[in-house]
N, C-alpha and C positions, 0 to 999 in steps of 0.2 A: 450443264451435265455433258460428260461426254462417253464414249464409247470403246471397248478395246477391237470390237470387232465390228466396225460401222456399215463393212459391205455386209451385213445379213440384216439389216435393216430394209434391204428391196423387199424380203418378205411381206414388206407393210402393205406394201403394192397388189396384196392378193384379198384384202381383206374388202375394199369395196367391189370383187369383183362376187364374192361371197355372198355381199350382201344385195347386189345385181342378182345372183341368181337365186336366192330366197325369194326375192322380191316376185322374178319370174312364176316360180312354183307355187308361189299363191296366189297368184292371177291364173295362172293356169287351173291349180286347185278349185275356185271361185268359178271357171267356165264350165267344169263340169259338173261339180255341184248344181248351179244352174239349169244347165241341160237336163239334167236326171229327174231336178226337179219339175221341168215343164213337162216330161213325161209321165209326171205322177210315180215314180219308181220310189222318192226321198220324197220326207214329210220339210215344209221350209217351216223354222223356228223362228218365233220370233226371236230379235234380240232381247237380251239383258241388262240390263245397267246401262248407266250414259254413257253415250258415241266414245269421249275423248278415253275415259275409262275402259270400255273394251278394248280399244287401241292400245292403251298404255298393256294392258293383258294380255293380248295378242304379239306385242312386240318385244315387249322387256327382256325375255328369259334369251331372245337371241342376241340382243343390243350385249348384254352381260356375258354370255356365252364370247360373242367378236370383238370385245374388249378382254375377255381372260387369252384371247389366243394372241390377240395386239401388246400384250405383258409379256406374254411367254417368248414372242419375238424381241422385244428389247431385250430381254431377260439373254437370250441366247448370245445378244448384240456383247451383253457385257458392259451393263452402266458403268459408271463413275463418277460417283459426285465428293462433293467438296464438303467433305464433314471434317469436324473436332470438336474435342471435346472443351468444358473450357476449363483455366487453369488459373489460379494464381502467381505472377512473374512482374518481377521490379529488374530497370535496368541500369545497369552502374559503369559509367566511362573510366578508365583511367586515362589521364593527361599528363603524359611525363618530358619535363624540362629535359629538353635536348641539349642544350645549349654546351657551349664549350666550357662556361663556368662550371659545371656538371663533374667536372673533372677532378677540382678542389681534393683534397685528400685532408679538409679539416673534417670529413668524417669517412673514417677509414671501413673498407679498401680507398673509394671515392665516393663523393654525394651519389653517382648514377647507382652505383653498384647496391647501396646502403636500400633507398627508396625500391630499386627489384627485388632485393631481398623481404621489404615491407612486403607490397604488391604480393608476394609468392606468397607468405603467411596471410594478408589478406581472405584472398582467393578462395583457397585450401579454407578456409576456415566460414563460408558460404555455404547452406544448402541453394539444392540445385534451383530452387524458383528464383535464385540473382542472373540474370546474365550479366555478361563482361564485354566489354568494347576497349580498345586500346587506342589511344592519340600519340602523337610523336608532335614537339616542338619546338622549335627554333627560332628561326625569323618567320618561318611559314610553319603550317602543321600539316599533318596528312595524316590518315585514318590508317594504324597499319593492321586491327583490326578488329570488324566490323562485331557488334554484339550477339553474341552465342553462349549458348550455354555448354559449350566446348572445351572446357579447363586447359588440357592441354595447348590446346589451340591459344588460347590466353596468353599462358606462361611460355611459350615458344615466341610468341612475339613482345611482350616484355624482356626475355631476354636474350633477343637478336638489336635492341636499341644501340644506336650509336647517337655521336655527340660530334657538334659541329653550330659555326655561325652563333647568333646573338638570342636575345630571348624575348618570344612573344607572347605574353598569358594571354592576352585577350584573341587574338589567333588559335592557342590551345583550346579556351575554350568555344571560341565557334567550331570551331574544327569537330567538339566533340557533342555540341546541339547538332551539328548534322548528322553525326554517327548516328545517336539518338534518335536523331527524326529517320534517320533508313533513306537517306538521299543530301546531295547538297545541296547545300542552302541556298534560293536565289536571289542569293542579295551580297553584294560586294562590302564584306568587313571595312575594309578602308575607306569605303562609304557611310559608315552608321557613324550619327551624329550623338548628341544627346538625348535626341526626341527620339524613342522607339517604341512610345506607343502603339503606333498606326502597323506596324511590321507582327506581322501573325503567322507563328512558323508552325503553330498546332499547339495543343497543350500536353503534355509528359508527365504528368503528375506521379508518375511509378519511377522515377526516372532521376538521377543524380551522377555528378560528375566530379572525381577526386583528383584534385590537382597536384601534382608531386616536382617542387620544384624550392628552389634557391629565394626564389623569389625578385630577383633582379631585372625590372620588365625595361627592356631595350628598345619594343617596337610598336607598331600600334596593329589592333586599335587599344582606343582607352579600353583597359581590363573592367574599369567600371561600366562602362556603358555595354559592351557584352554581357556583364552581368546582371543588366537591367534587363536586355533580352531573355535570359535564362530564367529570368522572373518572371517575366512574362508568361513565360512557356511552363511556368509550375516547376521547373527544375531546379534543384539545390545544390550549390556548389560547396564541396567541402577542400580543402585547402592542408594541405602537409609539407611542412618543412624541413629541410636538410641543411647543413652547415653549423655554422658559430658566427654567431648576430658578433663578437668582436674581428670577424674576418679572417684571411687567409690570402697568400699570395700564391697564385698559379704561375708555374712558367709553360709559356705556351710556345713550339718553335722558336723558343728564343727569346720572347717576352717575354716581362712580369706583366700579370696582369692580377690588381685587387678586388678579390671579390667576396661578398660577406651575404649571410642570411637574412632577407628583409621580413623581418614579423611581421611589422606594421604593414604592409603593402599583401600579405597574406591572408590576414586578419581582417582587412577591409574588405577583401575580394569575396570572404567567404560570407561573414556576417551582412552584404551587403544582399545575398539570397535567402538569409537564414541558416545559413550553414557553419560551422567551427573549422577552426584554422587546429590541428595537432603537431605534433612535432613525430617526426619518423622513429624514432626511437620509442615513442607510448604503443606496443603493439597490442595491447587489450582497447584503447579506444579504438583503433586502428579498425579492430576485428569486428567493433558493433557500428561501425560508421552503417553497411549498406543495411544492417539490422532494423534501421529505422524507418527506412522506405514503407511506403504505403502501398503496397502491392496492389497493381490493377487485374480482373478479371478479365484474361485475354481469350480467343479464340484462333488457333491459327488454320485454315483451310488444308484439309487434308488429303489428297484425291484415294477414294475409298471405296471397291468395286461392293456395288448394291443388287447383285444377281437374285440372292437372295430375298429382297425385299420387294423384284420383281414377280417373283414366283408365287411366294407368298400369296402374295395380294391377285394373280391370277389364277388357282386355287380356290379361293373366297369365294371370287366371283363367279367362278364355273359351278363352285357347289349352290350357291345363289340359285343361278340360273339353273339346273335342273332341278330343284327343288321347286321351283316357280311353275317350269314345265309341266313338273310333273303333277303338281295340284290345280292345274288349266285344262292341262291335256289330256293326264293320264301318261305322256309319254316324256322321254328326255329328246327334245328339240323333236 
């Protein structure tokens, strides 16, 4: 918890000094009582009920009382705590082949352009409990942005993608388990071997990651063995294609360079999560890909001034306390 106005918390400062001086005036009250009584002026009663019982009688209605005014001091303070509500939300990466082969114009405008134009009907076609993550990939990938349920924010970086260098699925997809997990991963891709077992990155199970690419994998690591990570983690990789599985020749600065649509190499990446490989052009599967997620119940901490709920509750207890008083004493404090 914290406070918007923390310096009026010294007021706390006053409250044992309150209780100092009660304490006083009933020791003091006690010596003349006393006195009057050794004079015969006051008749001495005896007590009633058990010791600890009078005590609790005798003291409660101010203990509640100096706790309603220790409320009304935070209260003034200006809590703040960490509330939310909680919500049903599934989260969905896109991971788009950067690569230079991207360029191909066997699906016209180019493969890049084709697959953003997916991604944008995608999108658009989500209620709001999907968040969106954007991955970017090449030889490396980098997160260009992070998962929000920010649409615009989505499709602005979807379509600020450029294209360049070679192609790494299995780089895309770490790239996009860390999106997912809300930090990178500590562990060097170039290092994961077969065995990933033992590597516990958390579990995602709301959580899925669509790959938008040619399919032509250049680099490492193995796309399979990331995707055994992704398993691990409850994430499901779905996989979409662009191009013409019979090819196309790019000229690139000058070069030819052949490049063709690998199914097969899509189609293992995906089913190897549980996931479907589609082709860019089906946009009604396209649209119920994040449909299937299993959305998890989240909570997100929300700082939430609780003035009120101070008050409240010192209120309560002040009418407590004179209510207490007043059937002990006769009086209020």
């Amino acid at each position: 918890m914290s406070f918007r106005d923390p310096w009026l918390l010294a007021a706390l400062l006053a409250l044992p000094l309150l209780a100092w001086q009660r304490r006083r005036a009933l020791q003091a009250r006690a010596r003349g009582r006393a006195q009057l009584a050794a004079a015969g002026l006051v008749s001495v009663e005896a007590p009633v009920g058990r010791p600890r019982w009078r005590a609790v009688r005798r003291h409660l209605p101010f203990a509640l009382a100096l706790s309603a005014l220790g409320l009304l001091v935070l209260g003034a303070a200006r809590p703040m705590a960490a509330l939310g509500l909680p919500e049903r939300r599934g989260t969905v990466v896109l991971a788009f082949d950067t690569s230079n082969s991207m360029l191909a114009t066997d699906a016209l405008p180019t493969r890049l352009a084709v697959v953003q134009q997916a991604a944008h009907r995608l999108v658009d076609a989500q209620p709001e409990e999907i968040r969106f993550g954007v991955v970017s990939f090449g030889d490396g990938a980098v997160v260009v942005q992070p998962p929000t349920d920010d649409r615009v924010a989505v499709l602005d970086a979807v379509d600020r993608l450029g294209t360049g260098g070679g192609t790494s699925l299995g780089q895309g997809v770490f790239a996009a388990l860390g999106a997912i997990a809300g930090k990178p991963l500590a562990i060097d891709p170039a290092a994961l071997s077969s065995e990933v077992e033992e590597v516990d990155i958390g579990y995602f199970g709301s959580a899925s990651i669509i790959v938008f690419s040619d399919g032509e994998n250049t680099g490492t690591p193995e796309p399979a063995t990331v995707a055994d990570l992704a398993t691990l983690a409850g994430t499901t990789i779905h996989t979409v294609g662009v191009g013409e599985a019979a090819g196309t020749v790019l000229n690139l600065e000058g070069f030819n360079i052949a490049t063709r649509l690998d199914v097969a190499a899509l189609t293992g990446l995906a089913e190897r999560t549980g996931g479907t490989y589609l082709a860019a052009a089906d946009e009604a599967a396209l649209r119920d890909l994040p449909r299937s997620l299993d959305l998890a119940i989240v909570r997100d901490p929300d700082p939430t001034e609780v003035t009120a709920a101070a008050v409240l509750a010192a209120a309560v207890l002040a009418v407590v306390a004179a209510a207490l008083s007043l059937r002990t004493t006769g009086r209020v404090l």
